[in-house]
ZAMARGU-4260 file (C-alpha; in steps of 0.2 Angstrom, whole numbers, plus 5000, padded with zeros to 4 digits):
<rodrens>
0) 5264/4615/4469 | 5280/4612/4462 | 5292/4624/4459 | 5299/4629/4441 | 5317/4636/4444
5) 5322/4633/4425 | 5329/4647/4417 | 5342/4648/4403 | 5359/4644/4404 | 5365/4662/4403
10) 5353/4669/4418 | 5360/4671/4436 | 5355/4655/4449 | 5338/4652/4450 | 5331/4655/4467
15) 5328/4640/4478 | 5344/4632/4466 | 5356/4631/4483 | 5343/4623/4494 | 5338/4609/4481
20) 5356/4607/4477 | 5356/4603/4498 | 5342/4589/4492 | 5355/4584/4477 | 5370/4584/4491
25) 5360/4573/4503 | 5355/4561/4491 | 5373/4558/4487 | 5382/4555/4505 | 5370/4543/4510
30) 5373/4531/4492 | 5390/4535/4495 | 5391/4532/4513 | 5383/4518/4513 | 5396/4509/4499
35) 5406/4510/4514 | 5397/4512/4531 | 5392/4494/4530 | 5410/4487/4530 | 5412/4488/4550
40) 5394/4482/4552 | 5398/4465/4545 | 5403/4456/4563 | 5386/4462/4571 | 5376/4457/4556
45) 5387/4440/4557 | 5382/4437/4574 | 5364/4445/4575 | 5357/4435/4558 | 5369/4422/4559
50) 5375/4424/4541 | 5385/4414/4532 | 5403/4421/4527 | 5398/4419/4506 | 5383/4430/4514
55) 5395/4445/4520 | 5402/4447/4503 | 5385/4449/4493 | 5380/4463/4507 | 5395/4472/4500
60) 5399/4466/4483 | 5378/4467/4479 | 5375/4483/4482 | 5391/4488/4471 | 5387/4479/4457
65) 5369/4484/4457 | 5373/4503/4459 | 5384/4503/4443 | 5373/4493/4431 | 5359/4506/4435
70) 5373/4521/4431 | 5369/4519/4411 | 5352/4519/4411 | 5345/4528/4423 | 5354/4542/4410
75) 5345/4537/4398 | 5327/4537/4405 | 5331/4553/4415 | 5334/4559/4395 | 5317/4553/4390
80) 5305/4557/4407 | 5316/4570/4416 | 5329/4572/4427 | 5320/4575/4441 | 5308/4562/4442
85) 5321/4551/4441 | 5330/4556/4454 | 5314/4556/4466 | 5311/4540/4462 | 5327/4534/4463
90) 5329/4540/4481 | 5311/4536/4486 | 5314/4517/4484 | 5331/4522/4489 | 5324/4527/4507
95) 5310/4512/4508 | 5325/4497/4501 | 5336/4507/4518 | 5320/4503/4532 | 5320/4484/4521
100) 5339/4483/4526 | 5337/4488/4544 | 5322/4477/4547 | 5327/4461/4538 | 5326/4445/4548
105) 5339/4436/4538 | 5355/4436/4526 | 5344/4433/4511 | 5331/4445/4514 | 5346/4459/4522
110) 5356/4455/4502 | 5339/4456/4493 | 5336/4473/4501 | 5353/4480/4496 | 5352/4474/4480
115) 5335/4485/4478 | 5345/4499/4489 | 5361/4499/4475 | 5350/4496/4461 | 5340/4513/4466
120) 5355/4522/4472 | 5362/4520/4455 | 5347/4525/4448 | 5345/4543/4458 | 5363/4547/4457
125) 5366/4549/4439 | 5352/4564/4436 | 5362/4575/4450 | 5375/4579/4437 | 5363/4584/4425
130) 5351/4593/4437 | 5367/4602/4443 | 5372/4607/4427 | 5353/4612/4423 | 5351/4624/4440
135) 5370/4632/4440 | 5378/4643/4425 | 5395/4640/4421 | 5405/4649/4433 | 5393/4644/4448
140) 5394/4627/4441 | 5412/4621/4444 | 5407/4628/4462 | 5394/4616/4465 | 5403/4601/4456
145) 5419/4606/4469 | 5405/4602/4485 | 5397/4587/4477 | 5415/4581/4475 | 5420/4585/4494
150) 5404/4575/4499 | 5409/4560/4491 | 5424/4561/4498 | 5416/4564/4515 | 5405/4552/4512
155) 5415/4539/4507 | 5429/4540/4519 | 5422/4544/4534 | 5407/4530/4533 | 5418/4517/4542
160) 5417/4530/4558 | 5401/4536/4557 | 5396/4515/4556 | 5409/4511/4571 | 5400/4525/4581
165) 5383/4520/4579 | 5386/4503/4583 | 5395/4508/4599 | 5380/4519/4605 | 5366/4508/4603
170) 5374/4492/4603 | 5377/4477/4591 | 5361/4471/4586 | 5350/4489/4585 | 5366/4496/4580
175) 5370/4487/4563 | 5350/4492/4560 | 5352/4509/4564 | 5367/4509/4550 | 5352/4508/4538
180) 5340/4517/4547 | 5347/4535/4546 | 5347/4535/4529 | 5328/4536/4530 | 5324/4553/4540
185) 5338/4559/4527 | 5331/4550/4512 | 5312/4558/4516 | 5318/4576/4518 | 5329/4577/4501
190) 5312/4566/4493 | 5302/4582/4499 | 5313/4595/4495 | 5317/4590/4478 | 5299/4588/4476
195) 5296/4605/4481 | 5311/4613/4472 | 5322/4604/4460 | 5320/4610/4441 | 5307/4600/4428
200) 5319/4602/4416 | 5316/4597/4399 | 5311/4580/4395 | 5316/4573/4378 | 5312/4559/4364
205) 5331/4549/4369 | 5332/4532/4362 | 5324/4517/4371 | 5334/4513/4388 | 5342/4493/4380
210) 5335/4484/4391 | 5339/4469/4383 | 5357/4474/4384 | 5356/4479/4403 | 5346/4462/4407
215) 5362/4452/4397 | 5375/4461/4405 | 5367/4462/4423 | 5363/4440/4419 | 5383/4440/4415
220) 5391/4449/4429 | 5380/4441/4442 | 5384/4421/4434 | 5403/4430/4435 | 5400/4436/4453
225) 5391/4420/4461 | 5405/4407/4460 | 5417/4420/4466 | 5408/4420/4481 | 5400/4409/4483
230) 5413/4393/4476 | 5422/4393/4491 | 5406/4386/4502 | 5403/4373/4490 | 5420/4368/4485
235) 5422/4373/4469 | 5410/4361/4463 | 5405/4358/4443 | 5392/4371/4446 | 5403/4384/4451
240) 5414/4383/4432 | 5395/4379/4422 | 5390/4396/4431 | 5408/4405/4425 | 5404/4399/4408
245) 5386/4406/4408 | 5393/4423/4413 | 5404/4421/4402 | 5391/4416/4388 | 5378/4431/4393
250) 5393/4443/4392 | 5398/4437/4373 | 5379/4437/4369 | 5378/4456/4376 | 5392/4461/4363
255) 5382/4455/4351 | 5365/4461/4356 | 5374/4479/4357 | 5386/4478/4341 | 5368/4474/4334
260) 5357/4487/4340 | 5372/4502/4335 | 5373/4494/4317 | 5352/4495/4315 | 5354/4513/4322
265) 5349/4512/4340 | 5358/4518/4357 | 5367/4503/4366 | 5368/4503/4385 | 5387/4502/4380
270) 5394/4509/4364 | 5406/4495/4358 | 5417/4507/4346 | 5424/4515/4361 | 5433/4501/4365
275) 5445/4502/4348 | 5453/4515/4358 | 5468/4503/4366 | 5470/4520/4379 | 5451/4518/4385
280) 5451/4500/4387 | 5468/4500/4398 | 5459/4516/4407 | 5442/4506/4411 | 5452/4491/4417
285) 5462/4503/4427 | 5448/4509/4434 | 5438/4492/4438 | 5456/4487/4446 | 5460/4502/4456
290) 5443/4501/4463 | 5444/4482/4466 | 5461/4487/4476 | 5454/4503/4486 | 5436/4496/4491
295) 5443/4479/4498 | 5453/4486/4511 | 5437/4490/4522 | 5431/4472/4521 | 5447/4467/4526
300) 5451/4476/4540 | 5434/4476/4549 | 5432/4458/4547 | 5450/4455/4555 | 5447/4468/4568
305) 5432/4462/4577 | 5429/4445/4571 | 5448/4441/4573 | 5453/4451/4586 | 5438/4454/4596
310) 5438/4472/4594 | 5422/4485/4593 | 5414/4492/4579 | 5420/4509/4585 | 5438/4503/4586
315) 5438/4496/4570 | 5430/4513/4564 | 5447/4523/4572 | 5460/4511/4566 | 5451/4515/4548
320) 5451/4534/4550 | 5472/4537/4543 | 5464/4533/4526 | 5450/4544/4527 | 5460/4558/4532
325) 5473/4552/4516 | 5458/4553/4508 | 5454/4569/4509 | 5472/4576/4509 | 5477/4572/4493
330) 5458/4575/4484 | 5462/4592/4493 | 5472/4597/4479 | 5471/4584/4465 | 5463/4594/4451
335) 5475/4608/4456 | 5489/4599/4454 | 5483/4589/4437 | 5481/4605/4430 | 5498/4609/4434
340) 5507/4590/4433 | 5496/4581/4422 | 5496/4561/4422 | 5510/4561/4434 | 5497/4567/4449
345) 5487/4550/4444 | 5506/4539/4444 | 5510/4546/4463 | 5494/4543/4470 | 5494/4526/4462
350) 5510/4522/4466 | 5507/4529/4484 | 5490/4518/4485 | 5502/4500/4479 | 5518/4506/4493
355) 5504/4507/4505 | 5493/4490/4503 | 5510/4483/4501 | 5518/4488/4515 | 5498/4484/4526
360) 5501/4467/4519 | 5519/4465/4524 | 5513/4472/4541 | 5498/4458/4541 | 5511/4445/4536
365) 5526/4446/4548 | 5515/4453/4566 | 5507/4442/4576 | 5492/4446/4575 | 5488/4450/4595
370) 5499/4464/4597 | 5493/4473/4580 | 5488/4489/4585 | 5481/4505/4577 | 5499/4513/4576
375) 5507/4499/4565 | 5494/4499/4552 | 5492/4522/4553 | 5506/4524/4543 | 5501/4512/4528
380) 5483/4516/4528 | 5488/4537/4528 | 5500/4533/4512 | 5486/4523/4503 | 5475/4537/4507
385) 5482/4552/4501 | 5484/4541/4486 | 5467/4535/4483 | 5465/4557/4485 | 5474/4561/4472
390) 5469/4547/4461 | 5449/4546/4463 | 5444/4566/4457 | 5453/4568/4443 | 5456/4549/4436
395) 5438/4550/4426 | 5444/4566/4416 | 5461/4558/4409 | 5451/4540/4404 | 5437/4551/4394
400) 5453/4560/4386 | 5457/4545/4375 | 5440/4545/4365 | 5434/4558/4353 | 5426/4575/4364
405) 5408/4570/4356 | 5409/4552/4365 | 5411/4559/4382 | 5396/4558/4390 | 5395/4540/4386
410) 5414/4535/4392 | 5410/4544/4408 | 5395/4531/4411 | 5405/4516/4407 | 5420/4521/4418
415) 5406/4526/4432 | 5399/4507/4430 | 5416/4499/4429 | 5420/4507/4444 | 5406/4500/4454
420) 5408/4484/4445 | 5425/4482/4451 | 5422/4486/4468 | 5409/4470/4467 | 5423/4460/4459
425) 5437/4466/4472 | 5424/4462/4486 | 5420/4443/4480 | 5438/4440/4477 | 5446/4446/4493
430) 5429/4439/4502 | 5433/4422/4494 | 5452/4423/4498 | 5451/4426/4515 | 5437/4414/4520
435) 5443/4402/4509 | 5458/4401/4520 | 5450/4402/4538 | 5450/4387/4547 | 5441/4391/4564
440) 5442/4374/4568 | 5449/4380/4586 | 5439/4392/4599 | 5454/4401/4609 | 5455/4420/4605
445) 5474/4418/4603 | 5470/4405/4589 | 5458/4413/4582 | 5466/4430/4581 | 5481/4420/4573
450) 5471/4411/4558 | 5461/4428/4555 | 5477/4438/4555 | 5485/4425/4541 | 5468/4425/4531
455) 5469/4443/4530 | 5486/4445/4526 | 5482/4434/4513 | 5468/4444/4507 | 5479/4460/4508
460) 5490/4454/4495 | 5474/4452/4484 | 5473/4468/4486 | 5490/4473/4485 | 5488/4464/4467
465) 5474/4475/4462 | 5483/4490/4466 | 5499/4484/4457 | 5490/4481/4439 | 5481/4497/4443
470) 5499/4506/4443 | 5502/4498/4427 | 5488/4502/4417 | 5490/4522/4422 | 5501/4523/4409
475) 5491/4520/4396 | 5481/4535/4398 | 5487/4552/4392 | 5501/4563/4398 | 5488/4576/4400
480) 5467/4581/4397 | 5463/4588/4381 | 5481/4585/4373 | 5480/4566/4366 | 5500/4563/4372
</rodrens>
């Protein structure tokens, strides 16, 4: 028997809300955790499945890209056959595409999995904002919004310990497996709790869920994506520019098809007209860059790490830890010092983010790379940190800003998306930077540690690029939310 805690907006917190809120809460750390977790897990999955280095990056940049395309439409069918049920669902394939991660016996069935796994966690994390906001009242509601926002945070930041420490306890091989493998005990409880006590809600008669528009989009990022990748491996062959140009096609195509379907009177996955806004096509770029920037770091640093230097997962996880606490700082008190500061909150963190991938690609650049250790790269990685804080929470609210009130809920899903799409999109291009310039052709750990420390400077400044046009683009959003300029 399922249990109906709908009630009004107006009436108190329906009893039960709190503990399904838990189930909502637990759904999230684990799709958050695992956009990061995975990072330090690289090496082990390397050396366990003997992946190839285009491999590494599609683990990453796959399950990024497939969360984000499923942000929109997920929405939309949660509209038409309730949020609930989309959310279980979600999570339930969410849980089963985890045990195909932790059991795959090689690169391509391990990416297929997490493509399944991002594709699902996109689709079960959309419905907790409106099954939040379906449970709480108002003043309970900014409450419940302020944990589901720490746990991201946690989630997020503290993924690349969590991952280090697993792998440390049970080893390399069992360990990376593991990695996966929790998110299933987790994944079964919040199934049956939300089964048990998440609202019904109200299903409605929303339009059709474009899946023509998802299938051209989804065609045209992943034509994008592959040479990207995979280019590098096979030198840049015709194939690699035909499949850029088929991206490229698909994508004109999807403008189209969605220019199309709003003039006949449908609901587009993406509603092109907000994109005569010039503030909220700087603000989505921004936000594809920023995260392209932010999400790279990880890769880097974990493959250079233990690959390059021949440390542990667990080392690697420490080393990482300055941002994560960053991290968390500077989200500590970013919406109360937007409120207070406006955009100038999002220009510190932004420029705080740029001083410190610069300064962790100077760093990469001019040590040798034996003698780095975790106290000459603390200090960068705390400044980008606190950064990324005060950037990340409140950056979504200025963006929705530069479009009309009434268009918010859709803005909100295309900045989510572009989010996710740029990590993908920083993933494949620092992934192809830095093993596009490793040359192991040498087998001493003093050479090896020498070339890895290069390529990752060079894929630093990748990033440090990212964070740069990132900086830029802030401007372009307003001085403050709900006062245009």
């Amino acid at each position: 028997m399922t249990a109906d805690t709908s009630l009004p907006p107006t009436a108190g917190v329906p009893r039960g809300a709190w503990p399904a809120f838990v189930a909502l809460l637990a759904g999230a750390f684990i799709a958050l955790l695992d956009s990061t977790i995975v990072n330090v897990a690289l090496p082990s999955i390397h050396t366990g499945l003997h992946s190839s280095d285009a491999a590494l990056s599609w683990i990453i940049s796959g399950y990024a890209l497939a969360f984000g395309l499923a942000l929109i439409p997920a929405g939309r069918v949660g509209d038409r056959f309730g949020h609930k049920w989309v959310f279980l669902a979600g999570l339930a394939l969410f849980t089963m595409a985890s045990t195909g991660c932790g059991t795959a016996q090689n690169d391509t069935q391990l990416i297929i999995a997490r493509i399944v796994q991002g594709l699902a966690g996109g689709t079960f994390f959309t419905p907790i904002i409106a099954l939040v906001q379906l449970m709480f009242p108002g003043p309970v509601r900014g409450k419940a919004f302020a944990l589901f926002g720490a746990t991201i945070g946690v989630a997020t930041a503290l993924g690349p310990l969590f991952g280090g420490l697993i792998i440390q306890a049970f080893g390399t091989d069992t360990g990376w497996r593991l990695i996966f493998g929790v998110n299933v005990p987790i994944g079964v409880l919040a199934v049956l709790a939300g089964i048990m006590l998440l609202p019904v809600g109200v299903k409605g008669k929303a339009a059709s869920a474009d899946l023509i528009g998802f299938l051209l989009v989804s065609a045209g990022l992943v034509a994008l994506l592959i040479p990207l990748i995979n280019g590098q491996d096979a030198a840049w062959t015709v194939w690699s520019f035909l499949s850029i140009g088929v991206g490229l096609l698909f994508l004109m195509l999807f403008a189209a098809w969605e220019r199309r379907l709003a003039n006949r009177g449908g609901v587009p996955l993406v509603p092109l007209r907000l994109f005569r806004h010039p503030a909220f096509t700087g603000g989505t770029v921004l936000a594809l860059a920023y995260f392209a920037a932010f999400t790279s770091i990880f890769f880097t640093i974990s493959l250079l790490w233990q690959s390059g230097l021949g440390r542990s997962a667990l080392a690697t996880g420490v080393a990482l830890l300055p941002f994560a606490i960053g991290n968390l700082v500077g989200s500590a008190g970013s919406d109360r010092l937007t409120g207070r500061f406006g955009r100038r909150v999002l220009v510190t963190g932004l420029a705080l983010n740029m001083v410190g991938l610069i300064a962790l690609w100077l760093i990469l650049a001019t040590v040798t790379a034996t003698s780095l250790t975790i106290w000459k790269i603390l200090a960068p990685l705390l400044i980008a940190g606190i950064g990324c804080g005060l950037f990340i929470a409140p950056n979504t609210d200025f963006i929705v800003a530069t479009v009309d009130p009434r268009e918010a809920g859709a803005a909100s899903g295309i900045i989510g998306t572009m989010q996710r799409v740029g990590s993908a999109i920083g993933i494949a291009v620092v992934g192809s930077v830095l093993f596009g310039s490793l040359d192991l052709t040498t087998s001493s750990p003093e050479s090896t540690a020498h070339t890895f420390g290069q390529s990752a400077a060079l894929a630093m400044a990748a990033s440090a690029a990212f964070s740069i046009l990132a900086f830029v683009l802030v401007f372009a959003l307003p001085k403050r939310v709900g006062n245009p300029w």
